[in-house]
N, C-alpha and C positions, 0 to 999 in steps of 0.2 A: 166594116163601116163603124166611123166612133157612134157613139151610145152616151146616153143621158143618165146617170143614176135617179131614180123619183124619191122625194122625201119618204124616207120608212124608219118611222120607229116604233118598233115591235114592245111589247111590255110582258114580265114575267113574275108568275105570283112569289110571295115569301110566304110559306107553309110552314106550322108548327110541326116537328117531329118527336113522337116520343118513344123512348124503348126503353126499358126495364133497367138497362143499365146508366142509362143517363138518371133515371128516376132515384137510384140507389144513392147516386153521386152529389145529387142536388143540384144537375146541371142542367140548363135549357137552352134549347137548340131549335133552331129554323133554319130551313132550306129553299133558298132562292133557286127556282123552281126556271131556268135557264133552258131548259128539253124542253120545255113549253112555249118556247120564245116566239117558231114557227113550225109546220109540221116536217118541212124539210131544210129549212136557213135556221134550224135550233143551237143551241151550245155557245160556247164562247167563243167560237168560228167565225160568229156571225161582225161581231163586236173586231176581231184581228183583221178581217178581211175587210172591213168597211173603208180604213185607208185608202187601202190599196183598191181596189173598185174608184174611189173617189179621185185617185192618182191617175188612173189609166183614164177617167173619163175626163179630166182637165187637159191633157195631155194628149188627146183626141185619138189615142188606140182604140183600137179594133175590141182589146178583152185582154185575159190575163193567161201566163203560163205559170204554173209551178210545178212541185214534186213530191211524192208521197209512196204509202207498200197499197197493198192490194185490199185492204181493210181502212183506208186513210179518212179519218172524219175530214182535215181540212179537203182532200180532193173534193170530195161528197160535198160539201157546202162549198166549193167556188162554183161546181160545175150546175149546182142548185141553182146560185146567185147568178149562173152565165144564162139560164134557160129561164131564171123569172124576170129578171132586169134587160135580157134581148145583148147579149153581147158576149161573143166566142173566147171560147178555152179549149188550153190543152193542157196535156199530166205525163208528165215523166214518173212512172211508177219503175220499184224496186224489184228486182228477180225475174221472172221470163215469165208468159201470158200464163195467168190464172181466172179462172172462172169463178169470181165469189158476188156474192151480193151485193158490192161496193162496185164493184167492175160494171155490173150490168147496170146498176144503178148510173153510173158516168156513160154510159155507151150512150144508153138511153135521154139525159140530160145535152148529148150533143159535144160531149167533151172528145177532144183525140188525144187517143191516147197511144203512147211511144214505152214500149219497156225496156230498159237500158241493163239487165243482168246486173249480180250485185257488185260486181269490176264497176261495171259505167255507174251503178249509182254512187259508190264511196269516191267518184272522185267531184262530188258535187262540189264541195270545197274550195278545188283549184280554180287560180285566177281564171282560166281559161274556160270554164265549164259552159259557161252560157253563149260563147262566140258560135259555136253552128244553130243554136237553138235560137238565136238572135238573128242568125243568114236566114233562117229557115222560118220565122217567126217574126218578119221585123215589124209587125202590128199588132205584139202582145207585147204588156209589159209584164219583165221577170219577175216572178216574186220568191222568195227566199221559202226552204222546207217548213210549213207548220205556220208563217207568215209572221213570224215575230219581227220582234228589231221596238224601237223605240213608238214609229207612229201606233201600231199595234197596242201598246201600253199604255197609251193616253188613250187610246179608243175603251178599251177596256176600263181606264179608271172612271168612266161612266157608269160601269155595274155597281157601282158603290151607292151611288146615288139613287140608281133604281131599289135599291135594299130599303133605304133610309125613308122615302119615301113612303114605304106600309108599314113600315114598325107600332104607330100607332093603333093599326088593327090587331094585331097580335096584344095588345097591351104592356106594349115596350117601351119604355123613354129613352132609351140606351141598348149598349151593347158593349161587349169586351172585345171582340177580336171575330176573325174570317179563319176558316178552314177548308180550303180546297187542296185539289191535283195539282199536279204541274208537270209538263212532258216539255216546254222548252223554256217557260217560264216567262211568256210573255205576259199572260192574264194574272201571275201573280204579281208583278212588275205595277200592273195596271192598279190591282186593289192597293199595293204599298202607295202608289202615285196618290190615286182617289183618298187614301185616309192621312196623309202626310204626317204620320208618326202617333196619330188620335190614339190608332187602336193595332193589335198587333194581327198580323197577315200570318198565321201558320201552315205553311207547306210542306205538304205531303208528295213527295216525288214519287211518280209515277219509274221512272228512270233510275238505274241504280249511280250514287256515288260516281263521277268522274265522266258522266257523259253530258255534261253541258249546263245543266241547269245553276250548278254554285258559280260560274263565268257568267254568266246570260242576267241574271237578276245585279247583281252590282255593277253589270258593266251597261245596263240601258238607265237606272240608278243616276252613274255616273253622266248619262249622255244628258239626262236632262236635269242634270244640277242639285242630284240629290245627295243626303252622305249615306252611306249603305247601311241602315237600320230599317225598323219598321216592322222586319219579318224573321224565322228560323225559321231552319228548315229541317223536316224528320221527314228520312229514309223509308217510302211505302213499297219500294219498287219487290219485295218478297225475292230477289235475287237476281231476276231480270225485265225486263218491260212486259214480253210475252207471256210469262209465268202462270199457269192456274195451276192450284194446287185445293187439295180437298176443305181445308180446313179456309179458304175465301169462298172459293161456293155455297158450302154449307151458312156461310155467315150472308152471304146476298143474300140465298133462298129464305132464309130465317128474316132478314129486317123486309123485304118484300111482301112477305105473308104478314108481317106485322106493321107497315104503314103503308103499303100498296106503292112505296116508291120505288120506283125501276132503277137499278143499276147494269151497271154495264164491267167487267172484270179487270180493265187495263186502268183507268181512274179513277171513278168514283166509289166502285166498288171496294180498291183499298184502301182508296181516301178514307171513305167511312170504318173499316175496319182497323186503319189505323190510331181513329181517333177514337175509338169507343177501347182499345191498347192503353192509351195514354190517359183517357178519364179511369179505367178499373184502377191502372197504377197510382191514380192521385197525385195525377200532373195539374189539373183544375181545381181550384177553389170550390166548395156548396157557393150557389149562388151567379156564377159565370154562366153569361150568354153569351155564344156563336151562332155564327151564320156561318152552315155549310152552303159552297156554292155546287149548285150541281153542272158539270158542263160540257151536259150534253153529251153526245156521243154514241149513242142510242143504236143507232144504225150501225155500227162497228160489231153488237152482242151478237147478230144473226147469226153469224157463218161461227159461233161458238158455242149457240144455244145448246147446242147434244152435249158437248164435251161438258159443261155449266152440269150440266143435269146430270150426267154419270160421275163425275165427281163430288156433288153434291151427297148423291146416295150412296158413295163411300165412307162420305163423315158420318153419314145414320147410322152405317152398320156396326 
């Protein structure tokens, strides 16, 4: 049955951060507090998929399909967005049925779900990929892994403005630059869109070298008529996307106990440890303000939390 989306705009604090290292540096930092955005439609999920929600509901579909693993924030927030907004989803997840937190969580929100083995996932790519999914679904509109692409980027270049908006309670007239994650690089897209060269966009890949993100940033860039500046990018991904290793846990556990803010291990977690790398080295000026974006993603730490904590108390030892 098509579906109405209802006006929702959700708002997310900007919070000062301090840590002993930034303090050394003469650097100050706020974080646009995006996990707070809702208690389940949180992160910058919410902002990629709003398009698309708004595409299928002009377009008088039924709801949406897409793809994702078995930990996938974007599933988790479509299938959110399909059970609060009243309008059906399904999920092509990667590898064969697994029982995690994320799973149940989509069961539960009314999503179907199809797992396609990692053979049927890598061939999401080919032109052909979406024809049975489209016989079999012709009242959802497809949506691309993670939901990027161009419209996504302009939705997101709205976070910019959310930031700009409370700087004066922080007692900021300004700022120099953004520091987030990036796993496909739509939301980084977005804040280069939202600051058009103002200020600079530094990204932190989630994803190691050569899986999408240095194509995906200049090539949506280019779709909407920009010249490919605005942003670098530095290599967070610790060797692969999956990755924990003792010496990031120990570093969550450490800033969590010292600003209560939650991280989560595949983004923000190295985002931030990336960048506290690059202020000890004296890549920032005394006196340089950032906004770290936090995005969300929250609900992906569950099914890690053990593994988080026994490596962390590796790095104590």
């Amino acid at each position: 049955m098509p579906f109405t989306v209802p006006h929702w705009a959700p708002g997310a604090p900007l919070q000062p951060l301090s840590f002993d290292w930034l303090t050394r540096a003469g650097i100050e930092l706020a974080v646009l507090r995006l996990d707070l955005l809702d208690p389940l439609l949180s992160g910058n999920k919410w902002f990629k998929l709003k398009p698309h929600i708004e595409a299928a509901a002009a377009a008088g579909a039924d709801g949406l399909i897409s793809l994702g693993g078995a930990h996938s924030n974007h599933l988790h927030a479509l299938a959110a967005a399909g059970r609060r907004f009243g309008f059906a989803t399904a999920g092509l997840l990667r590898g064969e049925p697994q029982d995690t937190p994320t799973v149940r969580d989509l069961q539960a929100f009314g999503m179907q779900l199809h797992w396609l083995g990692y053979g049927g996932y890598r061939k999401r790519h080919e032109a052909d990929f979406w024809l049975p999914w489209r016989a079999r679904y012709p009242r959802l509109l497809p949506v691309g892994e993670g939901g990027g692409g161009l419209p996504a980027a302009r939705s997101c270049a709205g976070i910019v403005e959310l930031a700009r908006q409370q700087l004066a309670a922080l007692g900021w007239d300004d700022y120099h630059g953004w520091w987030l994650a990036a796993g496909t690089g739509a939301t980084a897209a977005g804040l280069v869109l939202g600051e058009r060269g103002a200020r600079m966009v530094h990204v932190a890949t989630a994803v190691p070298p050569g899986h999408g993100v240095e194509a995906a940033l200049p090539a949506i860039l280019a779709e909407a008529g920009m010249a490919d500046t605005g942003y670098r990018l530095r290599d967070a991904s610790r060797g692969s996307f999956g990755r924990l290793d003792a010496r990031l846990a120990s570093f969550i556990r450490e800033c969590e106990h010292a600003s209560q803010l939650p991280l989560e291990p595949l983004y923000t977690g190295k985002a931030l440890l990336a960048l506290r790398d690059e202020v000890e080295a004296g890549y920032f000026a005394p006196g340089t303000r950032l906004l770290f974006l936090h995005t969300g993603g929250l609900q992906g730490r569950r099914a890690m939390a053990q593994r988080l904590e026994a490596l962390a108390a590796v790095r104590q030892e």
